[in-house]
N, C-alpha and C positions, 0 to 999 in steps of 0.2 A: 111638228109645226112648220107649215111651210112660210118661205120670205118673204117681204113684202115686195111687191112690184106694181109700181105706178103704172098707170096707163103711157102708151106713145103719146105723146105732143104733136098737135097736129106737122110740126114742121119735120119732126121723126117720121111721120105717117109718107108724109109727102118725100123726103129720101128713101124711105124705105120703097115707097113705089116707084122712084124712080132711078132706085139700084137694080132693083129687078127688071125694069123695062131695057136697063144696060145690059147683066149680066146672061138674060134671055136673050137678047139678039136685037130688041124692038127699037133701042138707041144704038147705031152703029159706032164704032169706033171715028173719032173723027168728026162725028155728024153736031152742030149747032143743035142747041137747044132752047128753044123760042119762049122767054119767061109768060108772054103774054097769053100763047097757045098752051102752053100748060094748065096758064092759073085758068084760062075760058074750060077746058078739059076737065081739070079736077076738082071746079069749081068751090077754088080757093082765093087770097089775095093775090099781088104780086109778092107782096113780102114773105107771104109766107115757103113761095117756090123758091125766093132768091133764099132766106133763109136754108132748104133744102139743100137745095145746089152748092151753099158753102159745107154744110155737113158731109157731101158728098168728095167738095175738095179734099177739106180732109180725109177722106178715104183714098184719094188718090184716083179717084173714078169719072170726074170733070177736073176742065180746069177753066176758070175765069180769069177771061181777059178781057183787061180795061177796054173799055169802050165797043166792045166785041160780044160780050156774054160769055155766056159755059159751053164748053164743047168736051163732046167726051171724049175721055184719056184715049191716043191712040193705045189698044193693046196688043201690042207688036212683042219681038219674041224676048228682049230686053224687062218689058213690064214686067210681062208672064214670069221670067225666072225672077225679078226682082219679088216678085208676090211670093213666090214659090220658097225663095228663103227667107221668107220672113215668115211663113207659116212654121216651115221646118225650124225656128229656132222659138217661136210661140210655143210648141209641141212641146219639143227638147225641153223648155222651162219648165211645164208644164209636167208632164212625165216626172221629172224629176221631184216634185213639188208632191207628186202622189205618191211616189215611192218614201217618202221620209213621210208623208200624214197615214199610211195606207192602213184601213183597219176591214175585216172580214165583210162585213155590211155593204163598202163599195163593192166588193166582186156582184153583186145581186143587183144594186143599181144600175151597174154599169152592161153587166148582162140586158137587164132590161132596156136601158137606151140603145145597146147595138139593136135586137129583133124591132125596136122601133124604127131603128134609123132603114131595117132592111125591109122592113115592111112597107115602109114611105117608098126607099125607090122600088121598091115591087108593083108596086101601083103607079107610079111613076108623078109621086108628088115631090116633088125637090123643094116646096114651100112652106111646107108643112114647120110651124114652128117649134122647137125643142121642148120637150116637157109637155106635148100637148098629149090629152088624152086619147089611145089608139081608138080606132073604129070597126 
């Protein structure tokens, strides 16, 4: 039986495109980003961008400034290691967290998501969502 998972919200829709327009290169570090040009773009609200934009705060990936809008995070070499150990101790939890659940059945699963995950960059889709069915 697998989980339930609700659909993205369109305001998830709209971070989620516009983590990627970041993390791809399309939004520069630094660079403003025009709520009004978005919402004409992804023909959305304004609310729904500004909504966006705060989810993204919280990622750490804009920042909003009063009276200025969102601008993306500079990611200078300070960010980078700050992301870096926070991954490295996600993992570290993680890791450990399967080693005390760990039963035969994951090594299969897990098998199967690495030839996923090397199949995706083999083709060179870096978007390709987790769990999605291979092609």
């Amino acid at each position: 039986m697998s989980a339930f998972k609700p659909r993205a919200t369109l305001v998830e829709q709209v971070a989620r495109h516009l983590e990627n327009r970041i993390v791809f290169g399309q939004l520069r570090s630094g660079e403003r980003i025009y709520e009004a040009a978005m919402a004409k773009e992804m023909d959305v609200s304004h609310g729904s961008i500004r909504e966006g934009l705060l989810l993204l705060e919280k990622r750490h990936l804009v920042r909003n400034i009063p009276r200025k809008g969102a601008v993306v995070t500079p990611l200078d070499a300070h960010f980078v290691r700050s992301l870096h150990e926070t991954l490295e101790l996600y993992l570290t939890h993680t890791g450990r967290k399967l080693v005390r659940q760990w039963c035969p059945e994951d090594m299969a699963r897990l098998e199967a998501l690495y030839r996923q995950m090397r199949d995706c960059h083999a083709r060179g889709d870096l978007t390709a969502p987790a769990g999605a069915p291979l092609q």
